[in-house]
N, CA and C of each residue as an Amber inpcrd file, in Angstrom:
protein
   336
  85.0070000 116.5790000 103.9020000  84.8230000 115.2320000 104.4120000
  85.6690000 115.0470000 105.6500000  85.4320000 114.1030000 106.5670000
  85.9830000 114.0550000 108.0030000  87.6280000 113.0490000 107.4490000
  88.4850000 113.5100000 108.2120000  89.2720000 112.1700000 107.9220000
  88.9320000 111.7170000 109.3730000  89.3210000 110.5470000 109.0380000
  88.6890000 109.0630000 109.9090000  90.1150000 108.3130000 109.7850000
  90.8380000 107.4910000 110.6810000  91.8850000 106.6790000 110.5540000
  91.6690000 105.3060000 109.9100000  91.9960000 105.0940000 109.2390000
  92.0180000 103.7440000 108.6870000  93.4040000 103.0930000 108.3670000
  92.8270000 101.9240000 109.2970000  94.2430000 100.6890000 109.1330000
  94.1360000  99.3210000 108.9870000  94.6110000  98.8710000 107.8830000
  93.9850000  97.1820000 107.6030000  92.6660000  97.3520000 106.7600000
  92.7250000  98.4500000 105.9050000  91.4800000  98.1740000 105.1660000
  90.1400000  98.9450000 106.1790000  90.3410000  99.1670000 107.7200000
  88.9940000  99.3170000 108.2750000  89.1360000 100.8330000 109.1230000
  88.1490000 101.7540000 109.1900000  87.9130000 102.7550000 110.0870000
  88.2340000 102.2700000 111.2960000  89.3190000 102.7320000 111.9230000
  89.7550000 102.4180000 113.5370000  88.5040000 103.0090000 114.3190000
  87.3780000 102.9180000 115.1540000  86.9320000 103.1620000 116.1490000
  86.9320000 102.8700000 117.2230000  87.3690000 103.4010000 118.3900000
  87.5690000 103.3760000 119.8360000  86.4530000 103.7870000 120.8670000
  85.9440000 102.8820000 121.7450000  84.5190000 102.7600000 122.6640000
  85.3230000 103.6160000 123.9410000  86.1010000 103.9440000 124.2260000
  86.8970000 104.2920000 125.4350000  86.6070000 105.5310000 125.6130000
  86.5370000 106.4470000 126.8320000  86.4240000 106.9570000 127.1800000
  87.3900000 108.2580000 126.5690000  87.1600000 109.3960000 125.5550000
  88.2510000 110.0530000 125.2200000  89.2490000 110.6130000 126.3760000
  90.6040000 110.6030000 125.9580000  91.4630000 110.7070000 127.0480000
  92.4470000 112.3510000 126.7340000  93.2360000 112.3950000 128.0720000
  93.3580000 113.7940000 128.0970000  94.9560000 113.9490000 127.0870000
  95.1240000 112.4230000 126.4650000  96.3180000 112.8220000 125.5830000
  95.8350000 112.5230000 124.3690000  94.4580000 112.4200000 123.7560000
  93.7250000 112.0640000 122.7920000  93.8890000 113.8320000 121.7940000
  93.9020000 113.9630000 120.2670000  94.2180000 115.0140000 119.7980000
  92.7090000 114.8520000 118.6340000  92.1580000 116.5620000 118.7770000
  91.1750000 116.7500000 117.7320000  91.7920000 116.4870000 116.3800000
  91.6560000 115.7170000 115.2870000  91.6190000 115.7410000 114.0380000
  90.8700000 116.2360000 113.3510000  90.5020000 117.0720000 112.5720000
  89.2650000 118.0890000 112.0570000  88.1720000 117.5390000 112.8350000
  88.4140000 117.8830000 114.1000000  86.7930000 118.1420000 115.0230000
  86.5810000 116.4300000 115.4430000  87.4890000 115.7250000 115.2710000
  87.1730000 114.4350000 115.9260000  88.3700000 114.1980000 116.8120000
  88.0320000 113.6670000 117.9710000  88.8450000 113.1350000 119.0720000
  89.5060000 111.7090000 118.4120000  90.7560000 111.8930000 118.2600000
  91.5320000 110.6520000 117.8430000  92.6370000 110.4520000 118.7670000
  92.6570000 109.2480000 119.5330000  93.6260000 108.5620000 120.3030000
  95.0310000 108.4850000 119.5620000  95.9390000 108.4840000 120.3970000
  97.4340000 108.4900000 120.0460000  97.8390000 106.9220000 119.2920000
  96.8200000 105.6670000 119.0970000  97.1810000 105.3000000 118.8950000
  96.2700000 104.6250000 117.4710000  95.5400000 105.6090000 117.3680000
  95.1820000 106.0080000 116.0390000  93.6340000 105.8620000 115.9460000
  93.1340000 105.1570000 117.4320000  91.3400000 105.4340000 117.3630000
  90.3410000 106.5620000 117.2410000  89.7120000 106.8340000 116.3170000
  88.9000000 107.4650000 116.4520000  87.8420000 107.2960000 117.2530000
  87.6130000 108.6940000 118.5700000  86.6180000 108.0710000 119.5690000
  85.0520000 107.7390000 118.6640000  84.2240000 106.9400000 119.4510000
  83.1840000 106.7840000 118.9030000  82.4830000 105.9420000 119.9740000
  81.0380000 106.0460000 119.8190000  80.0440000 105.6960000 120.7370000
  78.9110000 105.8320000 119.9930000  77.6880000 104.9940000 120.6700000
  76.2970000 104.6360000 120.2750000  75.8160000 105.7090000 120.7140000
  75.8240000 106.2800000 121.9090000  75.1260000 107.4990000 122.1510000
  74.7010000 108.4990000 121.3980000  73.6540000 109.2770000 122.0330000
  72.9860000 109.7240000 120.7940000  74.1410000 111.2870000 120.5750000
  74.0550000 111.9470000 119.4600000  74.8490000 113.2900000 119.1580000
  74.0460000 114.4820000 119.1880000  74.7310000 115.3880000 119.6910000
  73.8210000 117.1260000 119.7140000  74.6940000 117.7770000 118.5670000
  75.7290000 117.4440000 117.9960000  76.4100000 118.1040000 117.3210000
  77.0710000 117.5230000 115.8320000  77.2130000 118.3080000 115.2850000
  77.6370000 117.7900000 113.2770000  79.0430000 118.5390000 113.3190000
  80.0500000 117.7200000 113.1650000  81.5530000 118.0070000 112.1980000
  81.9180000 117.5260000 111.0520000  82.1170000 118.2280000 110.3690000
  82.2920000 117.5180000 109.0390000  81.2740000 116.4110000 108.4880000
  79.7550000 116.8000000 108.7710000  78.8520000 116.1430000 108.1500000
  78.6340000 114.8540000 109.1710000  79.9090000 114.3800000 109.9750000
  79.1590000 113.6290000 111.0370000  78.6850000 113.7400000 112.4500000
  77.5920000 113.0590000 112.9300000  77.2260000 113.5250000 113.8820000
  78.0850000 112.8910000 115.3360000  78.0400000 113.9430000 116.3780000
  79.4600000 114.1160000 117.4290000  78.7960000 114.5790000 118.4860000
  78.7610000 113.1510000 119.7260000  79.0170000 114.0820000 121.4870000
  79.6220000 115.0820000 121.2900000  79.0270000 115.7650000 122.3210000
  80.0200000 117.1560000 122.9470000  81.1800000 116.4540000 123.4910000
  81.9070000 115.2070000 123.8540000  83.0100000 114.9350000 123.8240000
  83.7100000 114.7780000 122.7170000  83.2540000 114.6260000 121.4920000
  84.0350000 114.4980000 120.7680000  83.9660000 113.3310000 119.8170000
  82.8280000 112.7800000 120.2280000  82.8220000 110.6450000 119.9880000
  81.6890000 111.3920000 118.5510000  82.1190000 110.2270000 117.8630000
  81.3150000 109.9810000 116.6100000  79.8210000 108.6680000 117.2980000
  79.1350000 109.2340000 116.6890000  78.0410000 108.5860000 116.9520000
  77.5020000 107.2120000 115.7990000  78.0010000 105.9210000 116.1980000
  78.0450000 105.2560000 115.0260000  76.6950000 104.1240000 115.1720000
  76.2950000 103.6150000 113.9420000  75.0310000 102.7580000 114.1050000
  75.8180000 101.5100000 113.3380000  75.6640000 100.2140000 114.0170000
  76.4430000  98.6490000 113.2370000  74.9190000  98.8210000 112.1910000
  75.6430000  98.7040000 111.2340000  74.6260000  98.2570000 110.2310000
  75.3350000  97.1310000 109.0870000  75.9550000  96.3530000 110.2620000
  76.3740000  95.1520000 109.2980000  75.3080000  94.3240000 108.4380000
  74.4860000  94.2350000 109.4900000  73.3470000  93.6080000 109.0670000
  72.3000000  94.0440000 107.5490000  72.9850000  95.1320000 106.7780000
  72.5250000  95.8870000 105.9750000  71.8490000  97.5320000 106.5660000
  72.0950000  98.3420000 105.9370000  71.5330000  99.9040000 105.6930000
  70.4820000  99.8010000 106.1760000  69.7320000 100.9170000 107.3920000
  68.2840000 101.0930000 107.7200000  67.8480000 102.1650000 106.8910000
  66.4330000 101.6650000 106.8890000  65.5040000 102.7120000 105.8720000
  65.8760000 104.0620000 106.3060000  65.3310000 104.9930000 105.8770000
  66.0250000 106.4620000 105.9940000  67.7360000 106.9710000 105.6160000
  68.4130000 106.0090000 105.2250000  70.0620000 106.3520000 105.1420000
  69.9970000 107.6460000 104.1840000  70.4420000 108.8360000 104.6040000
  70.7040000 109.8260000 104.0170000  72.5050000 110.0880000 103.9470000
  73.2210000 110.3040000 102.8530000  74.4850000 110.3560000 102.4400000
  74.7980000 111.7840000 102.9130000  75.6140000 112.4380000 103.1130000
  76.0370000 113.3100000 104.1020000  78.0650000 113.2570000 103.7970000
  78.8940000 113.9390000 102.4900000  79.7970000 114.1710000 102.0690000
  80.3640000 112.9580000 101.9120000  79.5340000 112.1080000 101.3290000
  79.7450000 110.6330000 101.2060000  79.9580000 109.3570000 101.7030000
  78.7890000 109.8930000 103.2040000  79.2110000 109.1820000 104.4830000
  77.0580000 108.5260000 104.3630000  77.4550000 107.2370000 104.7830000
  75.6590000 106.9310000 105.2770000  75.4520000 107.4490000 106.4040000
  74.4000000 108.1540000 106.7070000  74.1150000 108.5370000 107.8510000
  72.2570000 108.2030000 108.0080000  72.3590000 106.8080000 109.6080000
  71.0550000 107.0720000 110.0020000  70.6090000 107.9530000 111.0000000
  69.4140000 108.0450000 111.5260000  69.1170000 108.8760000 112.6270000
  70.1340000 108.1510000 114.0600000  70.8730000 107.2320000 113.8820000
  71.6470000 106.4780000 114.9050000  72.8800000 106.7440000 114.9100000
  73.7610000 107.2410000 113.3980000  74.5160000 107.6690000 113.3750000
  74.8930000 107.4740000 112.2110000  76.5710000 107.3930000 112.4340000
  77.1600000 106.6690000 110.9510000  77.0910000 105.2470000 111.0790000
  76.7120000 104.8320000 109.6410000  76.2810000 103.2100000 109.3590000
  77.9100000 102.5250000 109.3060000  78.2940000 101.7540000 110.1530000
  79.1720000 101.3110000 110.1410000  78.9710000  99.5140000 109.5120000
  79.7810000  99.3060000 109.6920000  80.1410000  97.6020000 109.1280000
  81.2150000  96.8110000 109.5630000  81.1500000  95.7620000 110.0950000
  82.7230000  94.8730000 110.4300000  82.9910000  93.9380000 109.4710000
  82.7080000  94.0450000 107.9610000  82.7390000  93.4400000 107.3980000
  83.9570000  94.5370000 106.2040000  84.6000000  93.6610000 105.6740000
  85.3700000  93.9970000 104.5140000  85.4650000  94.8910000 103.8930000
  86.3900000  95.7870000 103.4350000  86.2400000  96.3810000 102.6020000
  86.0320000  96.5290000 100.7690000  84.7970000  96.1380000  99.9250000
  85.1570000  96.0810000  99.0990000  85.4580000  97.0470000  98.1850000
  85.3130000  98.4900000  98.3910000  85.4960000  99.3230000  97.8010000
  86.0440000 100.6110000  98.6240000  86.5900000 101.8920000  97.9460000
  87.4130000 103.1750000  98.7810000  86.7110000 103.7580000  98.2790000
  86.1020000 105.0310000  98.8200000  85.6280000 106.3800000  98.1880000
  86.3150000 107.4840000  98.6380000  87.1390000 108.8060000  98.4980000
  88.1460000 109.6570000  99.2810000  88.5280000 109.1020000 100.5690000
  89.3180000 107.8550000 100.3160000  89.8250000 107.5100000 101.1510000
  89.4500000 106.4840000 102.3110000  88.3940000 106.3710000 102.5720000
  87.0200000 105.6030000 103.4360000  86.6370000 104.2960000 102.7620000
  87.2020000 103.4200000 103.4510000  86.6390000 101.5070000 103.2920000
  85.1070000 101.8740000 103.3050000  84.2530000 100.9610000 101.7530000
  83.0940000 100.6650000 102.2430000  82.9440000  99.1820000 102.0920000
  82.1370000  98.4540000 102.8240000  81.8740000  97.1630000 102.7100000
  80.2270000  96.5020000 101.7420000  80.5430000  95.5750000 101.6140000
  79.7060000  95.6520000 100.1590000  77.8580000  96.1470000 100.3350000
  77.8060000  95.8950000 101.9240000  76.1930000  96.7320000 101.8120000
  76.2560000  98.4520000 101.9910000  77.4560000  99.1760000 101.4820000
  76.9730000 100.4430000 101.6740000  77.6950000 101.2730000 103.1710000
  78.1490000 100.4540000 103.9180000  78.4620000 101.0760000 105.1490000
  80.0250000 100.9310000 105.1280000  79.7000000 101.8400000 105.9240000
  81.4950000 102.1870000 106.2630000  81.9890000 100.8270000 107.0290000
  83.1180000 100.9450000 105.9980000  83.7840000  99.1930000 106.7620000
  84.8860000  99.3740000 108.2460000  84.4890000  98.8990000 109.6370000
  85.1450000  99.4650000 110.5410000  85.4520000  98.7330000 111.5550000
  86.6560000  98.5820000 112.1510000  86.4660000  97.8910000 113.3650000
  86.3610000  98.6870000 114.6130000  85.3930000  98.0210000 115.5470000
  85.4830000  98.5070000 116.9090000  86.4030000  97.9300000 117.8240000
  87.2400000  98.7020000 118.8130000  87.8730000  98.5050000 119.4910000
  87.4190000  99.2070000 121.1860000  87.7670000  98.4570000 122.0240000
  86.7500000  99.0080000 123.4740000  87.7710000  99.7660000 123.8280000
């Protein structure tokens, strides 16, 4: 499974441009100040079951709004053809470690 930073209950994700003091965490670009990069763009590549720019960015889909048809689970992660199903909503439950919020998606905040 990927570790992912989580603080306050939520997956830290960072919209920023990965930077040249940013450090791989098992195959993900994580900022020094604890963001995991991430972007809408689409991914050519799978680490740890999630899908990843060739920079390094996790490819995430808001699915606050509830789970899109097709969600296939992927080391206990939702994954649509958009990415990982994220959420800015709450965490009501942990699975190895990972906030989910009560529709199923990873509970996360974005940060630009």
């Amino acid at each position: 499974m990927a570790v992912l930073s989580v603080i306050n209950g939520q997956v830290q994700l960072g919209t920023a441009t990965p930077a040249v003091t940013d450090t791989f965490r098992n195959g993900i670009f994580t900022s020094s100040t604890g963001l995991n990069r991430a972007t809408t763009a689409a991914a050519n590549e799978f680490c740890n079951g999630l899908p990843l720019t060739d920079a390094g960015q996790i490819q995430y889909n808001d699915a606050t709004a509830g789970l899109p048809a097709g969600v296939q689970w992927s080391d206990g992660l939702p994954l649509s053809a958009s990415g990982l199903c994220i959420s800015t909503g709450p965490a009501v439950t942990y699975s190895n470690g990972i906030p989910f919020a009560a529709n199923g998606a990873v509970s996360a905040a974005i940060t630009p």
